[in-house]
LUMLO-685870 format. One record per residue: x, y, z of N, C-alpha, C in turn. Coordinates in steps of 0.05 Angstrom, whole numbers. Layout:
N
X; Y; Z; X; Y; Z; X; Y; Z
...
***
This chain:
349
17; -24; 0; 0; 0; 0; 17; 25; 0
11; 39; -18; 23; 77; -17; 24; 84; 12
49; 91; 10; 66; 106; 35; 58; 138; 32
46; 146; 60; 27; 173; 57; 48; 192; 77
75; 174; 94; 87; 194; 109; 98; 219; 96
87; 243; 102; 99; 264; 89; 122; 268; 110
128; 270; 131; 149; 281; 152; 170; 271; 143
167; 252; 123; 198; 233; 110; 205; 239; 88
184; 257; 74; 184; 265; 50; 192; 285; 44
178; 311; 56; 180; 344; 49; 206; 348; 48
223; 345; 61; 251; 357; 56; 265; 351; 37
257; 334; 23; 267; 331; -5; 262; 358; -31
238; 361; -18; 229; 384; -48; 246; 418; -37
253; 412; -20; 275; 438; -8; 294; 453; -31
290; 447; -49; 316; 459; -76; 311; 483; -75
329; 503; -87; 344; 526; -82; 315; 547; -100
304; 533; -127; 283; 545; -135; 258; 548; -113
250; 522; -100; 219; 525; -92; 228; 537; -65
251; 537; -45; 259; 548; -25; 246; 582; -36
258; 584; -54; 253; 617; -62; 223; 631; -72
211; 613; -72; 177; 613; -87; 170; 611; -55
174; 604; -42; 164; 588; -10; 164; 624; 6
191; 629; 1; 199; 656; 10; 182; 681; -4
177; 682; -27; 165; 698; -37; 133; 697; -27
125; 678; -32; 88; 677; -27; 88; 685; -1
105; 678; 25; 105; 688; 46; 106; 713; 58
121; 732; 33; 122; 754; 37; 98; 773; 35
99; 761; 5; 67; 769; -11; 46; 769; 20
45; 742; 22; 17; 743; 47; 20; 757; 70
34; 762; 78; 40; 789; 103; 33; 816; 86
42; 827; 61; 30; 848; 38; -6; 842; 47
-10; 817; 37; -41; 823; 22; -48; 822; 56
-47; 821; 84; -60; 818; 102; -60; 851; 106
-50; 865; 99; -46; 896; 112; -68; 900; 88
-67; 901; 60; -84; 911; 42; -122; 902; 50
-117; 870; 59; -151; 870; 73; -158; 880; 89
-145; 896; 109; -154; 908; 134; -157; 931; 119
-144; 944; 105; -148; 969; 92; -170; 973; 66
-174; 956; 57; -185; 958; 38; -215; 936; 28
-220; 932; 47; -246; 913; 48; -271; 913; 30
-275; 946; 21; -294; 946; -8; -288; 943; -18
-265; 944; -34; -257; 942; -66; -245; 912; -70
-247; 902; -37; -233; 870; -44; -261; 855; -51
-291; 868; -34; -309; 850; -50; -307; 850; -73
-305; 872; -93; -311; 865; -117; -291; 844; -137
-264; 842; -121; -245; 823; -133; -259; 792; -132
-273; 790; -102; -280; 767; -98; -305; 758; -103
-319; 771; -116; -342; 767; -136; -323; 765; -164
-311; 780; -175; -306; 770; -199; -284; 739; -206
-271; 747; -180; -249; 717; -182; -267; 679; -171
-302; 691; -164; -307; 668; -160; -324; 657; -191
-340; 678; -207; -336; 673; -239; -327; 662; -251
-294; 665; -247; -272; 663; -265; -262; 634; -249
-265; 627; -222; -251; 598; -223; -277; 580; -222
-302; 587; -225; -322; 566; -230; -327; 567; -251
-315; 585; -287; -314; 576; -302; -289; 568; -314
-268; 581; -295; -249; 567; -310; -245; 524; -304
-252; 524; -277; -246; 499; -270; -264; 475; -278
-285; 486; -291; -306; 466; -305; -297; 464; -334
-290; 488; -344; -273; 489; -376; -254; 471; -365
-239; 478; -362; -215; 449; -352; -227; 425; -370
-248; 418; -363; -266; 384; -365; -284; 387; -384
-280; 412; -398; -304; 404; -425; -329; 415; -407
-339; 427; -385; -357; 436; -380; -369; 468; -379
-386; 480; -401; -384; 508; -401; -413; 516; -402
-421; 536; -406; -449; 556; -426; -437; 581; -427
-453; 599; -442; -452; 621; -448; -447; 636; -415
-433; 672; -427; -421; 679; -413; -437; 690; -393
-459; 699; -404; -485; 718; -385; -500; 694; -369
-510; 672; -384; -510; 648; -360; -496; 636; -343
-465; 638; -345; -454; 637; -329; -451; 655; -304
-446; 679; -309; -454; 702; -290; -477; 700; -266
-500; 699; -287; -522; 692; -272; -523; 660; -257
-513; 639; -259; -514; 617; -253; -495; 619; -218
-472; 634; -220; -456; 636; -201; -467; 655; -182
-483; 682; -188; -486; 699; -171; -516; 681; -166
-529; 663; -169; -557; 641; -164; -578; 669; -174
-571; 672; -199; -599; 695; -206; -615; 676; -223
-603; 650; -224; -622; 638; -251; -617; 598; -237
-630; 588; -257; -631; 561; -252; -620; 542; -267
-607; 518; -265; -595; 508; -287; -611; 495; -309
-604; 498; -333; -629; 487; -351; -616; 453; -361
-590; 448; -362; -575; 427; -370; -556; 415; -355
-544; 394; -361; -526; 383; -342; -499; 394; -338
-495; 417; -356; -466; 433; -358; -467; 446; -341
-499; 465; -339; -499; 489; -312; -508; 467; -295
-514; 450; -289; -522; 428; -264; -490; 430; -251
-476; 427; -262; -450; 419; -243; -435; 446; -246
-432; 470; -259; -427; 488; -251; -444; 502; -231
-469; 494; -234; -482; 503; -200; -468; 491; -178
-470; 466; -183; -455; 445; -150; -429; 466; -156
-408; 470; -173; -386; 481; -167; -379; 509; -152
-403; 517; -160; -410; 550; -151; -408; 547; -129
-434; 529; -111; -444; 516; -85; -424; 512; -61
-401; 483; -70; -380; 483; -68; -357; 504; -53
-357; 514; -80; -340; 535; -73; -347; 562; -59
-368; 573; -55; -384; 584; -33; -385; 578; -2
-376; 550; -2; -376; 535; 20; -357; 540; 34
-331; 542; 20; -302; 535; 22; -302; 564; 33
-305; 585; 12; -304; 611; 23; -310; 613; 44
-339; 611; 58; -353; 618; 88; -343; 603; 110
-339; 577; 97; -335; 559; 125; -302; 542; 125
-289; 550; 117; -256; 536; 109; -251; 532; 145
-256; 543; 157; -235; 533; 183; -250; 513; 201
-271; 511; 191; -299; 489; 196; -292; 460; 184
-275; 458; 165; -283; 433; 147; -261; 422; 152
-256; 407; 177; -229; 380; 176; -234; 360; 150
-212; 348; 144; -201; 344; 126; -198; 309; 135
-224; 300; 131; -221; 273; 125; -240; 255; 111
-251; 237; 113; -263; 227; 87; -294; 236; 80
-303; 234; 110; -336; 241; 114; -342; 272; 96
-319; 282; 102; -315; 315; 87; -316; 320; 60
-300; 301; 52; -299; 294; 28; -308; 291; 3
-326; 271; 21; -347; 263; 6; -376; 278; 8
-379; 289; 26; -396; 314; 34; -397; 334; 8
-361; 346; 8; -363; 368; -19; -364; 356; -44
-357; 327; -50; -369; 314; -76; -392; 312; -73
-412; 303; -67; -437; 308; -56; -460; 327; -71
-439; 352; -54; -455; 379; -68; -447; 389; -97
-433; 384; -102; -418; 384; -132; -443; 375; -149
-454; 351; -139; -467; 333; -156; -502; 337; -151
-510; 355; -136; -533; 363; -121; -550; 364; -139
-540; 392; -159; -568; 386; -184; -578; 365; -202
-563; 355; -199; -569; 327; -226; -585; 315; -218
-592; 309; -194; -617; 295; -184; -606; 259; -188
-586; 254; -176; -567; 224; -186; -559; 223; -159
-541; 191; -162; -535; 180; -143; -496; 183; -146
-491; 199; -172; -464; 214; -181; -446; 217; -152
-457; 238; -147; -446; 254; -118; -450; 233; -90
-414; 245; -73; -423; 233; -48; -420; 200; -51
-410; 197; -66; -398; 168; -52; -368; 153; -76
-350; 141; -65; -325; 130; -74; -337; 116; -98
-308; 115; -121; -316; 95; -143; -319; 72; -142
-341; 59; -154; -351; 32; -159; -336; 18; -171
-316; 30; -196; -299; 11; -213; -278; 27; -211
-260; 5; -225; -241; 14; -238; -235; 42; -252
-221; 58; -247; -216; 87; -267; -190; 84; -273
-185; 101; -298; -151; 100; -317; -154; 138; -324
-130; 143; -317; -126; 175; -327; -120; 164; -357
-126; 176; -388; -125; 177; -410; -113; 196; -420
-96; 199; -439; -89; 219; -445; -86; 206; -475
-99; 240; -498; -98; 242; -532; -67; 241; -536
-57; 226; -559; -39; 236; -575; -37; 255; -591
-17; 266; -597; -26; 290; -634; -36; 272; -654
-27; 241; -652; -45; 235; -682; -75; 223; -678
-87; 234; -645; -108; 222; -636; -123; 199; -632
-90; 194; -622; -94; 159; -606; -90; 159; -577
-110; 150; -561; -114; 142; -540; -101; 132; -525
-80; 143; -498; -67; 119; -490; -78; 124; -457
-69; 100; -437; -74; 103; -412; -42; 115; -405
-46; 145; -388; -38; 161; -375; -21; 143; -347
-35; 132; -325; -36; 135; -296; -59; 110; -289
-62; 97; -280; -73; 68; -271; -75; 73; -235
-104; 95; -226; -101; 105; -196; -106; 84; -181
-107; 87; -153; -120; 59; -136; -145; 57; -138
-150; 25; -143; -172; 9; -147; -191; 9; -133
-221; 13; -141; -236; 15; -132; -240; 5; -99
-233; -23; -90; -238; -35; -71; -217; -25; -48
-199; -14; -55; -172; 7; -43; -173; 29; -34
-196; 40; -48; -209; 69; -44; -213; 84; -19
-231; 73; -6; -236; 79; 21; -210; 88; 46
-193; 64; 41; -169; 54; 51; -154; 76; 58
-152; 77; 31; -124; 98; 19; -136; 124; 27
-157; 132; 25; -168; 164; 32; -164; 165; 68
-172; 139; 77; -168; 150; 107; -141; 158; 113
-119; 133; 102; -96; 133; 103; -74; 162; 93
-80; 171; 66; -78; 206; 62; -85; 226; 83
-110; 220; 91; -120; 245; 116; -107; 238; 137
-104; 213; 150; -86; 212; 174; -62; 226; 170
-43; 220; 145; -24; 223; 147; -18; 253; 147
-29; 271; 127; -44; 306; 134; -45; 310; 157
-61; 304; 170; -63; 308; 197; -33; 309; 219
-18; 276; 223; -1; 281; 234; 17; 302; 222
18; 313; 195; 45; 323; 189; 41; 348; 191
23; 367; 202; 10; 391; 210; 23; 398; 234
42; 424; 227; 57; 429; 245; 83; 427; 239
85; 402; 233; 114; 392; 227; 122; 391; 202
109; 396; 177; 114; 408; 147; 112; 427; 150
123; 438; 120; 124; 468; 117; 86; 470; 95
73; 485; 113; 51; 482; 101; 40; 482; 73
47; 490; 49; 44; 504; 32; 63; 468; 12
79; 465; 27; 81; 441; 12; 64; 408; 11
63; 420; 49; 37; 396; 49; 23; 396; 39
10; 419; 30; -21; 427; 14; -11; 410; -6
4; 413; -18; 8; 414; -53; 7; 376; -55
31; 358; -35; 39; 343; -37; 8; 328; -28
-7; 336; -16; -28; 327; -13; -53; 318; -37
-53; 345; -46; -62; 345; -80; -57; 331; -98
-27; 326; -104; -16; 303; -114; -31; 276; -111
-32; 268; -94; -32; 246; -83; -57; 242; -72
-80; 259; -71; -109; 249; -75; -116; 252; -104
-101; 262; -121; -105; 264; -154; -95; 231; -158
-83; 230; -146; -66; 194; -168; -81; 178; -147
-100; 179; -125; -120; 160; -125; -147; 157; -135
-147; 192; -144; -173; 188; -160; -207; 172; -147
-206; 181; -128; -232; 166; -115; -257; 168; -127
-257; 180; -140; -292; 184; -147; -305; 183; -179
-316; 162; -188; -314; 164; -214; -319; 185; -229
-323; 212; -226; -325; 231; -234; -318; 259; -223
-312; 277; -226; -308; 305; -206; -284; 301; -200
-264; 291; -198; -231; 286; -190; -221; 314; -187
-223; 322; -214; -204; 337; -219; -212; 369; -203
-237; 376; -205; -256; 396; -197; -250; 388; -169
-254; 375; -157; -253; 370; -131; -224; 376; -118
-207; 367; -139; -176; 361; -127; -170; 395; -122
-184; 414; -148; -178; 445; -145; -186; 459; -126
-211; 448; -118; -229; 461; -99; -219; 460; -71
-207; 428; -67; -189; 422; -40; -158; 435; -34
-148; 451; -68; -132; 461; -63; -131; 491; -40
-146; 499; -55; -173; 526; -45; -161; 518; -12
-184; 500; -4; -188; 502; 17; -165; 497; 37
-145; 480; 28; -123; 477; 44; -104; 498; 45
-104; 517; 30; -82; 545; 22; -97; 567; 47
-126; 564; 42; -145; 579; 62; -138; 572; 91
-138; 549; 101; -138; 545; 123; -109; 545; 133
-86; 540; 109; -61; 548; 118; -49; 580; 122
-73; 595; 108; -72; 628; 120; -65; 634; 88
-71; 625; 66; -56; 630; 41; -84; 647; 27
-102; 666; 31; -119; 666; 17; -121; 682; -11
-101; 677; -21; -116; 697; -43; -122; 683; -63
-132; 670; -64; -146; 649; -82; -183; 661; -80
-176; 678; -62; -206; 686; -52; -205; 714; -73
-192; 730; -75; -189; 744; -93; -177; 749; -128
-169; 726; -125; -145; 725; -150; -154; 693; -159
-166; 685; -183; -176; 651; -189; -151; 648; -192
-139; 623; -179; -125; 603; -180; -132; 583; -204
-157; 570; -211; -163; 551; -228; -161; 576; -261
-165; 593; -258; -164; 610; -281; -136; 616; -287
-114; 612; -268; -87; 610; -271; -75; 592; -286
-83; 563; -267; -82; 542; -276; -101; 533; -306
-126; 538; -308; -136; 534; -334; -118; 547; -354
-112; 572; -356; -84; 581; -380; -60; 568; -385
-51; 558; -363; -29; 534; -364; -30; 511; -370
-60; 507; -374; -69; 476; -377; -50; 444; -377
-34; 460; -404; -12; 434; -415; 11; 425; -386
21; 454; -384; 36; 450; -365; 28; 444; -337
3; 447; -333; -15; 431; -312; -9; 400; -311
-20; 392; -333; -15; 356; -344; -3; 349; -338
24; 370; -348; 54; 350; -351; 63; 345; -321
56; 369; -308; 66; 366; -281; 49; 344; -265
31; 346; -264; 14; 315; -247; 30; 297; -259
34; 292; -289; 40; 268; -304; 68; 260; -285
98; 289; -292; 120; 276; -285; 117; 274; -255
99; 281; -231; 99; 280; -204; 81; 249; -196
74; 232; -215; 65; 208; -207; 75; 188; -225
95; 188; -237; 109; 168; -248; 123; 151; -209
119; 131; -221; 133; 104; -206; 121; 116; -175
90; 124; -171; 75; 137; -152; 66; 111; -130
60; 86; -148; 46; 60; -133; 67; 48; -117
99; 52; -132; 124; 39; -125; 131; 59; -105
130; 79; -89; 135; 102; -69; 162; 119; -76
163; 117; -103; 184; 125; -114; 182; 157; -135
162; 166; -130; 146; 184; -147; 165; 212; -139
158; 230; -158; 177; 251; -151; 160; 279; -145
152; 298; -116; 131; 311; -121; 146; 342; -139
162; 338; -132; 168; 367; -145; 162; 385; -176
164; 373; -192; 151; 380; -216; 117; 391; -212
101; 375; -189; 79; 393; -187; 77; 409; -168
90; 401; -149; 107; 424; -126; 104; 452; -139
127; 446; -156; 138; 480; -171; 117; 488; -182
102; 467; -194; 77; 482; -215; 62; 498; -206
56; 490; -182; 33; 496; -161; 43; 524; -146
67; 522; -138; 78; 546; -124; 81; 561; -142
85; 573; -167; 81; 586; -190; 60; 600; -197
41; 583; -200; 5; 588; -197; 9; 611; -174
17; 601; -153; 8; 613; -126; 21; 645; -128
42; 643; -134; 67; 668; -144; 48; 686; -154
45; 673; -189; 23; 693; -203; 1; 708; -193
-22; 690; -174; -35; 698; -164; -25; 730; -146
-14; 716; -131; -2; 743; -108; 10; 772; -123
18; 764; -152; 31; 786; -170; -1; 803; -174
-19; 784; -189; -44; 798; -205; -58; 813; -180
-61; 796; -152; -73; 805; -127; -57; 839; -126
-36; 831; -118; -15; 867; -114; -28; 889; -131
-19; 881; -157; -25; 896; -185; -58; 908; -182
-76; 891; -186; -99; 903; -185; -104; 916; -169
-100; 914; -139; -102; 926; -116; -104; 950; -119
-78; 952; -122; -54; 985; -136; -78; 999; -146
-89; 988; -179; -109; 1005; -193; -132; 1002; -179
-149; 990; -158; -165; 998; -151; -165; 1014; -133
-139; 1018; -111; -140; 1037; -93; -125; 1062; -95
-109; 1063; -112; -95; 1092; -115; -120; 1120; -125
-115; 1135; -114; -144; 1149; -121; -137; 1164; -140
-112; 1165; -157; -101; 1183; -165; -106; 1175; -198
-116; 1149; -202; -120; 1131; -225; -149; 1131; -230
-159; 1151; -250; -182; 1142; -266; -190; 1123; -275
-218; 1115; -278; -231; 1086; -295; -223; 1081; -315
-213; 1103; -336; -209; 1105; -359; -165; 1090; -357
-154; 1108; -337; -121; 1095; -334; -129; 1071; -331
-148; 1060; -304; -148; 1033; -305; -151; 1014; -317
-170; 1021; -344; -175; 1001; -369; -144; 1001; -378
-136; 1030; -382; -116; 1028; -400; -92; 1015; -393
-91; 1004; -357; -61; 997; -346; -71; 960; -351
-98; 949; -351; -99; 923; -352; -108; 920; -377
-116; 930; -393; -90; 919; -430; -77; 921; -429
-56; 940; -416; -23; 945; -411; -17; 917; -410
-24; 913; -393; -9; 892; -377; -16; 858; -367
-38; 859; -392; -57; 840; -395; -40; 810; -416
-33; 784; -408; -10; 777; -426; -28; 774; -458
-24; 772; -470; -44; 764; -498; -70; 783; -499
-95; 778; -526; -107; 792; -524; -125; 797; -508
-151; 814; -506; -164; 821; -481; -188; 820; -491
-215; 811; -488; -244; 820; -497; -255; 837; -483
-274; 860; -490; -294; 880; -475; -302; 860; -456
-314; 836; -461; -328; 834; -436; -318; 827; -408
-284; 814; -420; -266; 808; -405; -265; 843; -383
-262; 860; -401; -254; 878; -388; -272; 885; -369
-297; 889; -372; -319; 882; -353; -324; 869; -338
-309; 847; -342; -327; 818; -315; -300; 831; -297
-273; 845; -302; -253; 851; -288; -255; 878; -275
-277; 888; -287; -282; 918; -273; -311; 921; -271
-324; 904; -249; -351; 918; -251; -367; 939; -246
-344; 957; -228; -354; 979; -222; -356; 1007; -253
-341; 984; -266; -346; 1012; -287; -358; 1002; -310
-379; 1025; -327; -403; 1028; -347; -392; 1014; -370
-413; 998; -374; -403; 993; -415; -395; 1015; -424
-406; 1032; -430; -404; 1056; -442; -373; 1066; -434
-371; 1074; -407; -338; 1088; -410; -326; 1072; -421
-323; 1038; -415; -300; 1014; -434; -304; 1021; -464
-326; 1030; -465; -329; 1027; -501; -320; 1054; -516
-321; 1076; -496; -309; 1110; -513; -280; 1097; -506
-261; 1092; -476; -240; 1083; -462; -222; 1064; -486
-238; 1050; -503; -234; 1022; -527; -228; 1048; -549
-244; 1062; -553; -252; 1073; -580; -234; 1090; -581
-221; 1110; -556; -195; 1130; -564; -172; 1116; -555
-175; 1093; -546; -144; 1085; -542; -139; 1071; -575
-157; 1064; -594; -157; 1054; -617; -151; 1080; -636
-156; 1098; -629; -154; 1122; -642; -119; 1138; -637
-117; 1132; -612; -91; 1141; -606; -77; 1120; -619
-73; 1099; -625; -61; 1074; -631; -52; 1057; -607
-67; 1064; -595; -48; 1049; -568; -56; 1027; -564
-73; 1012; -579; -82; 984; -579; -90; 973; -606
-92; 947; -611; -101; 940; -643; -123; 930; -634
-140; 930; -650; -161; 907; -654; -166; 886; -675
-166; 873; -656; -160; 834; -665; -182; 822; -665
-199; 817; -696; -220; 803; -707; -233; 819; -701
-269; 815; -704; -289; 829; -704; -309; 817; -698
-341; 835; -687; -363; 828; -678; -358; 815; -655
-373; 798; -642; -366; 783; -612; -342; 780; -605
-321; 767; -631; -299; 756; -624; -277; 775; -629
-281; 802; -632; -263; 825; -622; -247; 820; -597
-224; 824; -609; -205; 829; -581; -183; 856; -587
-169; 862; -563; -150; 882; -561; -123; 871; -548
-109; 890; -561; -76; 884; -559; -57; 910; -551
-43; 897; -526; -30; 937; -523; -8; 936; -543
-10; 956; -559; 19; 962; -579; 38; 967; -566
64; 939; -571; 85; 952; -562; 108; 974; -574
119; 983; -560; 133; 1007; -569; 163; 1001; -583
161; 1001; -608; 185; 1000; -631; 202; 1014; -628
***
């Protein structure tokens, strides 16, 4: 059976890079604790828009989407789900609502677990949610010439149970005595390559990330989507689970490749958290600078609505004159047309 001691483990991922990512986020979160005491309106609106953006980014992940205004409405519960896509982006909404209000409430062992798979699965009106897999599951992964191979071979259905108690014990004792932020991660790992539940794995595995960063004092996942980090990285998402569970059954697995991935994610976040902050609280920065500093600084192109779901305090209308003379000054291109318009900050030749 998989060896769950982390206290024998963590000091291995100690290298000179994630030592320095470890140092950084730490800093960051002493920053963002002075900015919430100070700034508590303008952080709601971060955390209304960053819970949008990781309940659609983390269902995109899995092929699960709708339109952008139903999604809006599906997360803020102004509407009802009509299909099985918004069925489980409702449970995800749900979920993650949960995590937000009650994170220092929710110990971390199987009953819990299975509780937030559960609600995940609420709308569908099924027996989906809330309980361990029945069979066998295989992670899959496409080739480029779109051939199918098996990925990862997790623990077996009848193992299931086992192994989840066995993970949470071992969480548990190593609290305190890891460096938190790696436990989280190494934890993730390693309820991802058991894969318990024939469905929701992956959604679930993000959502538990959430919550363990939360309760380790890490929150800006509450402001800044983490899964919307991670959904842009996608590939490099993969690869990292992939190379951090090779030879995983044999206790020989390596966590660091998703280690780094993860503390990266976490980096970015704390960068976009700072940054936005800045433009929402300096008073010295108009609505109109602020569009113009997040195309600045936006990586690739940007859509109006993007720019909206990122600024809701400000009017279609100012984004759209704010669009129309920065296109006039040249200070941005526009890329395609009608819905699928986007913008680009011109760089300087």
């Amino acid at each position: 059976m998989r060896d769950y001691n982390y206290r024998k483990k963590w000091q291995k991922l100690l290298t000179p890079e994630i030592v320095k990512k470890l140092t950084l986020i730490n800093e960051y979160k002493g920053e963002q604790r002075l900015f919430i005491e100070t700034h508590k309106d303008e952080l709601n609106e971060l955390m209304e828009i960053a819970k949008v953006q990781s309940t659609e980014a983390s269902n995109k992940i899995e092929g699960i989407s709708t339109a952008d205004d139903r999604l809006k409405n599906l997360v803020q519960a102004k509407t009802t789900p009509r299909n099985r896509d918004e069925s489980e982006i409702a449970g995800y909404r749900d979920v993650l609502n949960t995590i937000h209000e009650n994170y220092d409430y929710i110990p971390i062992n199987a009953n819990y677990l299975l509780q937030l798979h559960r609600d995940l699965y609420k709308f569908l009106g099924s027996v989906e949610g809330g309980v361990f897999k029945n069979s066998d599951n295989v992670i899959r992964e496409m080739d480029k010439d779109g051939n199918e191979k098996i990925r990862f071979r997790p623990v077996p259905a009848w193992a299931t149970p086992d192994s989840i108690d066995a993970l949470c014990l071992a969480f548990r004792e190593a609290k305190g005595e890891v460096d938190p932020l790696l436990l989280d991660m190494m934890f993730v790992l390693d309820f991802f390559s058991i894969h318990p539940f024939n469905d929701g794995n992956g959604r679930i595995s993000r959502l538990l990330t959430l919550l363990l960063l939360y309760q380790s004092g890490f929150i800006v996942g509450k402001y800044i989507s983490i899964e919307k980090i991670i959904e842009e990285s996608k590939e490099t998402y993969y690869e990292a689970l992939q190379d951090s569970s090779v030879n995983w059954h044999e206790n020989e697995n390596d966590y660091k490749p998703f280690v780094n991935y993860m503390l990266g994610v976490i980096v970015s976040a704390y960068k976009e958290f700072e940054s936005r902050v800045k433009l929402l609280t300096d008073p010295g920065i108009t609505k109109t600078d602020r569009i113009q500093e997040v195309i600045k600084n936006h990586i690739g192109p940007i859509t109006k609505t993007e720019l909206m779901n990122m600024n809701p305090d400000i009017s279609d209308t100012t984004i759209q004159r704010t669009l129309s003379d920065l296109l006039k000054n040249k200070k941005i291109e526009k890329i395609g047309g009608g819905r699928y318009t986007k913008y680009v900050w011109k760089m300087e030749e």
